[in-house]
C-alpha positions as a LaTeX table, in Angstrom:
\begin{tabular}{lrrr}
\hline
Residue & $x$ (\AA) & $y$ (\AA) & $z$ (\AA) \\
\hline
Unk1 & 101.07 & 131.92 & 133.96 \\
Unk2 & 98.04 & 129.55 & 133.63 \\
Unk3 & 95.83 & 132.31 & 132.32 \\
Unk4 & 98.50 & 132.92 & 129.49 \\
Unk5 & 98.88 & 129.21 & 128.25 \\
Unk6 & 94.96 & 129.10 & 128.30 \\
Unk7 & 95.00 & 132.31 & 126.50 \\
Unk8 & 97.12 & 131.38 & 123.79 \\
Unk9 & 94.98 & 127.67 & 123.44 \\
Unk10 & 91.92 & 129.80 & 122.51 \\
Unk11 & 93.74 & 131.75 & 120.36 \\
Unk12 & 95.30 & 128.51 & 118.48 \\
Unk13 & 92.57 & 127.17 & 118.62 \\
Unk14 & 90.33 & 130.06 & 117.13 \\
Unk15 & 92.58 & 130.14 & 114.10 \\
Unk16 & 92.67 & 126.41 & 113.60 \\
Unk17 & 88.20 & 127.15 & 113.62 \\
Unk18 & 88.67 & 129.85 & 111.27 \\
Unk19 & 91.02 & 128.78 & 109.16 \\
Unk20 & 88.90 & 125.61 & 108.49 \\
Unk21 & 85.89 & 127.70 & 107.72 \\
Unk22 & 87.96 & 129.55 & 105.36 \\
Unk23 & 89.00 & 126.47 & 103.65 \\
Unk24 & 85.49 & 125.14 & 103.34 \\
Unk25 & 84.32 & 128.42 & 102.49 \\
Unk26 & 86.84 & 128.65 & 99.28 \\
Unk27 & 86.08 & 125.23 & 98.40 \\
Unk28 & 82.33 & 125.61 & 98.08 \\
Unk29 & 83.09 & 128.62 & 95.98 \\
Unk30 & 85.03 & 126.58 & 93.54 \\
Unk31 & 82.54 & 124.06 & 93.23 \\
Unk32 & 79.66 & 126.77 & 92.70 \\
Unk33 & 81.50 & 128.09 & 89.70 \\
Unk34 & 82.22 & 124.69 & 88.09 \\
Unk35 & 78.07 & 124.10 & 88.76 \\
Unk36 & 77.78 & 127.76 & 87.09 \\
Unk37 & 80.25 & 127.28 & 84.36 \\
Unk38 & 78.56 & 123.55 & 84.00 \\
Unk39 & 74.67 & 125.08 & 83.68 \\
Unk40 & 75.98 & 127.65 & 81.50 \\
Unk41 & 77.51 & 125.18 & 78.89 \\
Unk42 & 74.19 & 123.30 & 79.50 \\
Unk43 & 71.50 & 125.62 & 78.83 \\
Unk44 & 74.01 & 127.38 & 76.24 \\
Unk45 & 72.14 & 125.87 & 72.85 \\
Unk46 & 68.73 & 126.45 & 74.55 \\
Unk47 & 69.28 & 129.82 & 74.75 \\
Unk48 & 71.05 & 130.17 & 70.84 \\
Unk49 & 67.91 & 127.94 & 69.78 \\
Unk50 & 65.30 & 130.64 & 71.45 \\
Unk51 & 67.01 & 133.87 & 70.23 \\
Unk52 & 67.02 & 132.04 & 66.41 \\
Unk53 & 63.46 & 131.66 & 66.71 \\
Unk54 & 63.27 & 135.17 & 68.06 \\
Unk55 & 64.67 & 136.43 & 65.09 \\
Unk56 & 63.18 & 134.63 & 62.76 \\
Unk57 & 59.89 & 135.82 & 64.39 \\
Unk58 & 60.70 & 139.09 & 64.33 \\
Unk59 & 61.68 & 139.02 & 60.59 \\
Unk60 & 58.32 & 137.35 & 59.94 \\
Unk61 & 56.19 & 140.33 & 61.22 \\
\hline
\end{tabular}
């Protein structure tokens, strides 16, 4: 009887472990995209400024 109630501590308790993981796990994914989506937005006219001056290169040649 022992041996069960220990039994089903580990298992509670493994789910409690994993189940925090998971939720850390999802939450560091949501931050990476708002970092992602955040860069993106930043670098956004960098990259609209370089392919202008691409083209007007390009048309120069």
């Amino acid at each position: 009887m022992v041996v069960l109630i220990v039994w089903i501590v580990v298992v509670v308790l493994s789910l409690v472990v994993l189940g925090a993981i998971g939720y850390g796990l999802v939450g560091a994914a949501g931050r990476l995209r708002r970092e992602l989506a955040a860069a993106e937005r930043d670098v956004r006219p960098l990259l609209e400024q370089a392919q202008a001056a691409a083209a007007r290169a390009s048309k120069t040649d």
